[in-house]
C-alpha positions as CSV (number, residue, x, y, z in Angstrom):
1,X,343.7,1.3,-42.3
2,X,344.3,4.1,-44.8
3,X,342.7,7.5,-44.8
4,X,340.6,6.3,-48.3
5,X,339.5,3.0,-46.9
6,X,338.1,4.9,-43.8
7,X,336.6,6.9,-46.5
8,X,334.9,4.0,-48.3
9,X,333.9,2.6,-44.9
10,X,331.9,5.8,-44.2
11,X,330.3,6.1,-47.1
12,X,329.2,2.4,-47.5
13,X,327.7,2.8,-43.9
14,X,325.5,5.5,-44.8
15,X,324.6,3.8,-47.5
16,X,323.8,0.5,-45.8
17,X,321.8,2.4,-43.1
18,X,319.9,4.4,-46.0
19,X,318.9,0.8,-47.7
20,X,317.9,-1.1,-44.5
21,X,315.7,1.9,-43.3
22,X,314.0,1.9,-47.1
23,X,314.3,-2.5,-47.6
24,X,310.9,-3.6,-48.5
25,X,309.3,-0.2,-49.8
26,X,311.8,0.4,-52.6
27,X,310.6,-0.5,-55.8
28,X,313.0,-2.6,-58.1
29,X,314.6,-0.4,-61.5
30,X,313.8,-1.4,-64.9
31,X,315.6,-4.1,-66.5
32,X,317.6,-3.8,-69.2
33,X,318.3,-6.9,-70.9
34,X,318.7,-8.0,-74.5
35,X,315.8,-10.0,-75.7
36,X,313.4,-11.8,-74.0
37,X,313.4,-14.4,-71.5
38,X,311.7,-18.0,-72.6
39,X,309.9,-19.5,-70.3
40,X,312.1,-21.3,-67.2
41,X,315.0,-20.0,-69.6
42,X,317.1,-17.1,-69.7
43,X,316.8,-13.7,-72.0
44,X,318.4,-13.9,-75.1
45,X,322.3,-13.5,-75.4
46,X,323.2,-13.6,-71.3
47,X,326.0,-14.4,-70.7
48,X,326.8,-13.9,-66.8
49,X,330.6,-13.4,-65.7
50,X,332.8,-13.0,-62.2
51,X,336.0,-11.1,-61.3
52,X,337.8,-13.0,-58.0
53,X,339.5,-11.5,-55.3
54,X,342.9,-12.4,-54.8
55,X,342.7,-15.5,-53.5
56,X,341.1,-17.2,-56.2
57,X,338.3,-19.8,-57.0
58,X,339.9,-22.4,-55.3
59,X,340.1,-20.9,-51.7
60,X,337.2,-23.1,-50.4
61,X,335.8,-20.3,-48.5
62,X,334.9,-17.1,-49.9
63,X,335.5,-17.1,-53.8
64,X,334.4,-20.1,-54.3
65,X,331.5,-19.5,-52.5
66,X,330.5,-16.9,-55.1
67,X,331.9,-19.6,-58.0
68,X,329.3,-21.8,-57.0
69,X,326.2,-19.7,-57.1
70,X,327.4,-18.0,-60.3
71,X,327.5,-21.9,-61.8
72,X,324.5,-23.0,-59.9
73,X,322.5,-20.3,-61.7
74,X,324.2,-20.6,-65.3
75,X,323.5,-24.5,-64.8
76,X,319.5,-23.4,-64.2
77,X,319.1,-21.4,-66.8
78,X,321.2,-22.8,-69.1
79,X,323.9,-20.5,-70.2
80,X,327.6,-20.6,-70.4
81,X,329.4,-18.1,-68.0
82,X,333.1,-17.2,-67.8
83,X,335.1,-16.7,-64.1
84,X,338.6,-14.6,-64.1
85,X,341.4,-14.9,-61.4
86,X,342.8,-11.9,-59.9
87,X,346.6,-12.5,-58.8
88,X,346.6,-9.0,-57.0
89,X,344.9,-5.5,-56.9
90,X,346.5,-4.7,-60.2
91,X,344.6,-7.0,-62.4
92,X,341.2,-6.1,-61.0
93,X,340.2,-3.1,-63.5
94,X,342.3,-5.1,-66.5
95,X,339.8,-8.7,-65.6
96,X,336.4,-6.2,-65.1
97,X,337.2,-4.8,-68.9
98,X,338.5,-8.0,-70.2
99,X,334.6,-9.3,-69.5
100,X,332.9,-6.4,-70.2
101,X,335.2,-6.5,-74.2
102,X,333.8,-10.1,-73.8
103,X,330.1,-9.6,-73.9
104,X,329.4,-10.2,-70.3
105,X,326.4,-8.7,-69.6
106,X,326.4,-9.4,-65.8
107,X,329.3,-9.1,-63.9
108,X,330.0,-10.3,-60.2
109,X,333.0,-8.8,-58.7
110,X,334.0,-10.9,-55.2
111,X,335.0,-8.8,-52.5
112,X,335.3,-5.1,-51.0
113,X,338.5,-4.4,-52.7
114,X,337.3,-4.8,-56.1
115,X,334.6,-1.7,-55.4
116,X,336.3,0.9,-56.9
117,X,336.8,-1.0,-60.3
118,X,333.5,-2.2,-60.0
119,X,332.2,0.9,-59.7
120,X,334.1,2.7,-62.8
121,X,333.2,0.3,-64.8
122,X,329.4,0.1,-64.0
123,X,329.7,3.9,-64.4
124,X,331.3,3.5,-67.6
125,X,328.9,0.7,-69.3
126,X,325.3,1.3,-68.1
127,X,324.3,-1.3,-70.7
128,X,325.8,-3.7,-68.2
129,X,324.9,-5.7,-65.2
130,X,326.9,-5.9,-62.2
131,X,326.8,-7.4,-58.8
132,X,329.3,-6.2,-56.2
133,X,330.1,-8.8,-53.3
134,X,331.3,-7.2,-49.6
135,X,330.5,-3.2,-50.4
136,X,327.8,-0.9,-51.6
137,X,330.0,0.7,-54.4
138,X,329.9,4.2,-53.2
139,X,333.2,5.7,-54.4
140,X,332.2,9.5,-54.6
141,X,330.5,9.1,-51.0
142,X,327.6,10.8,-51.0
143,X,325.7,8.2,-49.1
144,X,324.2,5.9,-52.0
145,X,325.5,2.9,-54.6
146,X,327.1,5.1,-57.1
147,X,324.8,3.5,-61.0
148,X,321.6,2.1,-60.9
149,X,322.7,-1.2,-62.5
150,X,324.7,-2.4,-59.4
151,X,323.4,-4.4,-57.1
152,X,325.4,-4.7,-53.9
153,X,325.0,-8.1,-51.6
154,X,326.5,-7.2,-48.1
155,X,326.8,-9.2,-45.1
156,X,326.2,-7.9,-41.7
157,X,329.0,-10.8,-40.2
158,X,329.4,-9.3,-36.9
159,X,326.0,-10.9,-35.7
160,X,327.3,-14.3,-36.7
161,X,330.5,-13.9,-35.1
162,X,328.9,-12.6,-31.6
163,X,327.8,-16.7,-31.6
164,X,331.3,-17.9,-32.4
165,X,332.7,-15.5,-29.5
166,X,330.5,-16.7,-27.5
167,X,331.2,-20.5,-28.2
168,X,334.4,-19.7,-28.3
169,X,334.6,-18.6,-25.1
170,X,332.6,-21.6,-23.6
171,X,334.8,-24.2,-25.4
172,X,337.9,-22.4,-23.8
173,X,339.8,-24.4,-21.0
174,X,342.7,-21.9,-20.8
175,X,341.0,-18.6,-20.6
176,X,342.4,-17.0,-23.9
177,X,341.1,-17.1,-27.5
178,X,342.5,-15.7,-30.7
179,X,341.6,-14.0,-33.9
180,X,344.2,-12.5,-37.0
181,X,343.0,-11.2,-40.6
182,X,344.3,-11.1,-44.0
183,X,344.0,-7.1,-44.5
184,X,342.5,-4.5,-41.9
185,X,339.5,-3.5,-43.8
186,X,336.3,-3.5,-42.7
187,X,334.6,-6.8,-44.0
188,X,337.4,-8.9,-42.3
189,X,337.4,-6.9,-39.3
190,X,333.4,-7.2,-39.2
191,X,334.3,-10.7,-38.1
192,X,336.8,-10.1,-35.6
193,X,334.6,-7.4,-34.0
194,X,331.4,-9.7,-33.6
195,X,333.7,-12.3,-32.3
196,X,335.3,-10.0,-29.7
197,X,331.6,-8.9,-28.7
198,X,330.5,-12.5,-28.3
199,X,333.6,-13.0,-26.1
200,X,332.9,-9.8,-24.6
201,X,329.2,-11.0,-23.5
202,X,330.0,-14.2,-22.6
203,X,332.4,-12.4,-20.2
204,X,329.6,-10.5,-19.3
205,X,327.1,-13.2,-18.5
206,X,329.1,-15.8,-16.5
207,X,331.4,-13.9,-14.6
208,X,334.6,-15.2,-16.7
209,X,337.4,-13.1,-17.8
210,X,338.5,-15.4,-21.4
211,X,340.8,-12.7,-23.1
212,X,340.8,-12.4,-27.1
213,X,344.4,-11.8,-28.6
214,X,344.7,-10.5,-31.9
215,X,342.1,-7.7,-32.0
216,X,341.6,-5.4,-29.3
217,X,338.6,-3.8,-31.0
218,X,340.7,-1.1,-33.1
219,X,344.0,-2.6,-34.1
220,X,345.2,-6.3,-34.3
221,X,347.3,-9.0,-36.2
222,X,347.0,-8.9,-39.8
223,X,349.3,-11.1,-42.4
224,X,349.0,-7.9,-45.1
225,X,347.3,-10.5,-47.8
226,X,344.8,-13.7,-48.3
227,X,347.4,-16.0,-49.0
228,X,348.3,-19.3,-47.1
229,X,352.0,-18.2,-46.8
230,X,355.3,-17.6,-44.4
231,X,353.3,-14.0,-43.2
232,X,350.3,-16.2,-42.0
233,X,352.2,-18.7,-40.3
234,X,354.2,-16.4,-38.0
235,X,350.6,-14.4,-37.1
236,X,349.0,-17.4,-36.3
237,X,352.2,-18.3,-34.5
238,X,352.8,-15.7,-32.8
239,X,349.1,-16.3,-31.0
240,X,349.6,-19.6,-30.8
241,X,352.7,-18.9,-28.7
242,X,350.5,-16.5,-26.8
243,X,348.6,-19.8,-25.3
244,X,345.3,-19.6,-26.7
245,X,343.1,-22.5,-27.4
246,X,340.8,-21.3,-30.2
247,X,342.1,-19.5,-33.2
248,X,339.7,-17.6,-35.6
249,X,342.0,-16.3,-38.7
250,X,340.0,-14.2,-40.9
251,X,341.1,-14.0,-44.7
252,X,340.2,-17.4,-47.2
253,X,342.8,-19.6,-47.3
254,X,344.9,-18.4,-44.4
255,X,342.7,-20.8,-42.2
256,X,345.3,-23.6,-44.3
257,X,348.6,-21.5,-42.6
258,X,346.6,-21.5,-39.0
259,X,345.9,-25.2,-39.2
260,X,349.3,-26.2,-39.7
261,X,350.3,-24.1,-36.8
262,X,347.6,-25.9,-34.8
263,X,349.1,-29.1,-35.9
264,X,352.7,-28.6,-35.3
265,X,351.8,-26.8,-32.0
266,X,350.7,-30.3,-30.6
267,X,347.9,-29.1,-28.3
268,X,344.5,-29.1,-28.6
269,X,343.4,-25.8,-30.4
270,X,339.9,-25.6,-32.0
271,X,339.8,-23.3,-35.1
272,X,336.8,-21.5,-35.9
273,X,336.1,-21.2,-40.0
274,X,334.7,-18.5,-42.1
275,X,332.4,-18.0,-45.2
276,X,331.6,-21.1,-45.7
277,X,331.2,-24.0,-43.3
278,X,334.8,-25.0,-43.9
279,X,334.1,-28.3,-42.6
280,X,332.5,-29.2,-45.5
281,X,334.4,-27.1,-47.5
282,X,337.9,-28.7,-46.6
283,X,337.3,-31.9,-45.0
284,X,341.4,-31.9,-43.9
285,X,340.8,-29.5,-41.1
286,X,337.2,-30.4,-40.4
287,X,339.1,-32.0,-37.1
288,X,340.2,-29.1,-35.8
289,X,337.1,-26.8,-36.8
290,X,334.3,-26.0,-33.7
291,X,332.4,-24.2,-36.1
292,X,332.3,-21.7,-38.8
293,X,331.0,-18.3,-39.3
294,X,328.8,-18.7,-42.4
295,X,327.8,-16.0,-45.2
296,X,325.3,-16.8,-47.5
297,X,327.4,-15.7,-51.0
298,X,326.2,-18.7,-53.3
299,X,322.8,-18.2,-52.0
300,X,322.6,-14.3,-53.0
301,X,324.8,-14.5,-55.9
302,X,322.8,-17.7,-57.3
303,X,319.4,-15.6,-56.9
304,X,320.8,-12.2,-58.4
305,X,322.3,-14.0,-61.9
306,X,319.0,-16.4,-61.7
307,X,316.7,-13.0,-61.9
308,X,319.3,-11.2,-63.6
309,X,319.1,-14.1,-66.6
310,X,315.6,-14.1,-66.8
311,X,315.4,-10.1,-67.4
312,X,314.9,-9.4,-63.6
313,X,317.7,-7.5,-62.8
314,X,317.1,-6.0,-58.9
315,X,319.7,-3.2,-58.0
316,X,318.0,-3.3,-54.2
317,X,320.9,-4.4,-52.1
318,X,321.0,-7.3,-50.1
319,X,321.9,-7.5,-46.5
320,X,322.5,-10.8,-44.8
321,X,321.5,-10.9,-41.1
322,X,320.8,-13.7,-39.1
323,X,317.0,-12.4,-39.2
324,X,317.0,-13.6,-43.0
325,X,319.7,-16.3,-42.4
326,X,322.4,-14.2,-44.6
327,X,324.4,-15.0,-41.9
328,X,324.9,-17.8,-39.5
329,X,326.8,-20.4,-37.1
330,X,327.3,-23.7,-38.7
331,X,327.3,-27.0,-37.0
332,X,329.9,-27.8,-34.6
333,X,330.4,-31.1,-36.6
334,X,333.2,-33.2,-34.4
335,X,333.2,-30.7,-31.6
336,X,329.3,-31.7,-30.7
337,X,330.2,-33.8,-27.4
338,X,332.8,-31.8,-26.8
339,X,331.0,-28.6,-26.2
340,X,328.7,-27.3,-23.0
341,X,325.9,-29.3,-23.3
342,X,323.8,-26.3,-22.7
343,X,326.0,-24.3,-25.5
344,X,323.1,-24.8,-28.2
345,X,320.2,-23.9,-26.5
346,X,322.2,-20.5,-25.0
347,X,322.9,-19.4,-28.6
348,X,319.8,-19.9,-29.8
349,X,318.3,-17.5,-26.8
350,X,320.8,-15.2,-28.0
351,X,320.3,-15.4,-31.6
352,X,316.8,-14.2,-30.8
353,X,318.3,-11.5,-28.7
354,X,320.5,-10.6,-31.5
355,X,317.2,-10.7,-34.0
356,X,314.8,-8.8,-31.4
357,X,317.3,-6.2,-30.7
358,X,317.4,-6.7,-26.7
359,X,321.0,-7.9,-27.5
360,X,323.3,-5.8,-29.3
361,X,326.2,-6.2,-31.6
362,X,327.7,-3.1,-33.4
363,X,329.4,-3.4,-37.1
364,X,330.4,-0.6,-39.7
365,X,326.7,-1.6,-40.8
366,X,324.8,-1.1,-38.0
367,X,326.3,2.0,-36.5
C-alpha cells in the first residue's frame, strides 16, 4: 500500500467514525437543484450521471451494481441519465469533466480510487451533485468529506465477511481456505480481513485450526488490477496449488479467472462471491459459489439519485452494516445440503453478536 493511500485510509476513518457517532442527529444541507420537483416526478432539468471503476458496467458485481440503481431510479422518476467507462486511473478526472461539460447535475463515481477526482471536481463545481461509492472523499485529511454536495455511501464489509469466514471454515474438509484481491487498498482488503476474522472465530469456537492463505492480516496475494486476466489466474493458482478448498478472490470480475482455476483444478472447491450475490448475478459459476458477500450499492445509489431527483439532495453519508442490512450473507443457493445443518442458525447467533457488539470484527471503519 502506498504512503498516500495509508493517508486516505486514515483520513476516511476519522471521518467514518465522526459520521457514525453524529448518524441520526445531523441535519440534511440545503438542496440545490434547478427548478422544482412535480409531484412523483423529478426537478426540472436532472439529469443524473456515473463514472465506473475500471472494471466496467458489465462486471456483474460491483459496477453494475451501482448501474442498476442509477437506472432503477432514472426509470422512477423518469429522466434520461448517462453512464461512462473508465479503462484505467487515467481516464477518471477526463470521464468526471466530460459529465459535468455535459450537464450532469448528479454524479455517481464507483469506487475508492475515483475519490480524489471526485473530490476536485465536487470542489470545483458546487452547483453539482455528487455521490462517491467506497470512500468519504477526504483528500486534504482533516477528518471530514471535503464539499458539502458529496454524499459518500460506504460499506462496513468486514461484518459480512466474518459470516463467510465463518462458513467458510465449516464447509472446509481439508483444513485450508483462501482469499486474493485485485489491489491492496482498503475496501478490498475490508473483505479479506472480516473473512480472516470469521475464520479466526470459528477457530476460536470449535477447537479447529482451518488456515486462510492469501491474507495474513497485513500483506497477501493481490493480481495488481480488477481484470479477469493471466495475473489473476496464476494468484488464484498459486492458492489453489496451496490445497485449499474455498477460494474468496476479491476484485469484480476476477471471481471469472478463479472459477476457471476451480474448474481446471478438478476438485471440489467452493468459491465465495462478492458485491452482489454472484449467483444471481452470473448464473455460470452459481455451481461453484457457497455464498456471496453482499453490499447493498443499487439499494443506496437508487435512494440517493431518487431524493437527489426530486430536489432532496442528502450529503449525510451512508454506512452499510448488517444492523441496517447494507451488508449481508447471501443464500448458499446449491450449497444448502451441502453445508452443517446447524451452519444457519450459528450465523444468525452471530449476526446478532456482530449487531449487539458482544462479538467483534475490526475494519478501517470501525477502529
Amino acid at each position: 500500500m502506498t504512503i498516500s493511500t495509508r493517508k486516505r485510509v486514515l483520513g476516511s476513518l476519522v471521518a467514518a467514525s465522526m459520521f457514525v457517532a453524529l448518524a441520526g442527529c445531523a441535519s440534511a444541507p440545503e438542496s440545490s437543484p434547478s427548478g422544482s420537483a412535480a409531484p412523483g416526478g423529478a426537478v426540472d432539468g436532472f439529469k443524473p450521471c456515473m463514472v465506473s471503476d475500471a472494471g466496467g458496467f458489465e462486471d456483474k458485481s460491483f459496477n453494475q451494481l451501482g448501474a442498476e440503481g442509477l437506472e432503477a431510479a432514472a426509470a422512477s422518476l423518469g429522466v434520461e441519465s448517462k453512464k461512462v467507462e473508465s479503462g484505467s486511473e487515467s481516464d477518471y478526472a477526463p470521464n468526471i469533466q466530460s459529465l459535468v461539460d455535459e450537464g450532469c447535475n448528479l454524479i455517481i463515481t464507483v469506487g475508492f480510487l475515483l475519490a480524489s477526482a471526485a473530490g476536485e471536481a465536487a470542489v470545483a463545481n458546487p452547483e453539482v451533485e455528487f455521490v462517491s461509492i467506497d470512500d468519504m472523499v477526504d483528500n486534504d485529511f482533516d477528518g471530514k468529506t471535503d464539499a458539502e454536495n458529496i454524499k459518500p455511501i460506504i460499506f462496513d464489509t468486514a461484518q459480512a465477511a466474518f459470516l463467510a469466514g465463518y462458513a467458510a471454515a465449516s464447509y472446509s474438509t481439508a483444513g485450508k481456505v483462501g482469499t486474493f484481491g485485485g489491489m491492496n487498498i482498503p475496501t478490498v482488503t475490508i473483505f479479506m480481513d472480516g473473512f480472516k476474522q470469521g475464520v479466526d472465530y470459528f477457530n476460536a469456537q470449535k477447537g479447529k485450526s482451518v488456515q486462510v492463505v492469501g491474507w495474513d492480516g497485513t500483506d497477501g496475494v493481490f493480481t495488481g488490477g480488477f481484470e479477469a486476466n493471466q495475473d489473476a489466474i496464476n494468484a488464484a493458482q498459486g492458492i489453489v496449488d496451496q490445497g485449499v478448498d474455498v477460494l474468496l478472490p476479491v476484485g469484480g470480475p476476477i471471481y471469472q479467472s478463479a472459477a476457471s482455476v476451480i474448474r481446471d483444478s478438478g476438485r471440489d472447491i467452493a468459491m465465495v462471491g462478492v458485491d452482489a450475490d454472484v449467483f444471481e448475478t452470473d448464473p455460470s459459476v452459481g455451481d461453484l459459489l457457497l455464498t456471496s458477500i453482499r453490499k447493498g450499492i443499487d439499494v443506496g445509489v437508487e435512494e440517493a439519485v431518487t431524493a437527489a431527483g426530486e430536489g432532496n439532495f442528502d450529503a449525510a453519508p451512508f454506512i452499510g452494516t448488517l444492523e441496517n442490512e447494507g451488508v449481508g450473507l447471501a443464500p448458499f443457493h446449491d450449497f444448502e445440503s451441502k453445508v452443517a445443518a446447524d451452519l444457519q442458525g450459528e450465523l444468525d447467533t452471530i449476526k446478532a453478536g456482530i449487531i449487539d457488539g458482544s462479538i467483534e470484527v475490526t475494519s478501517y471503519l470501525s477502529e
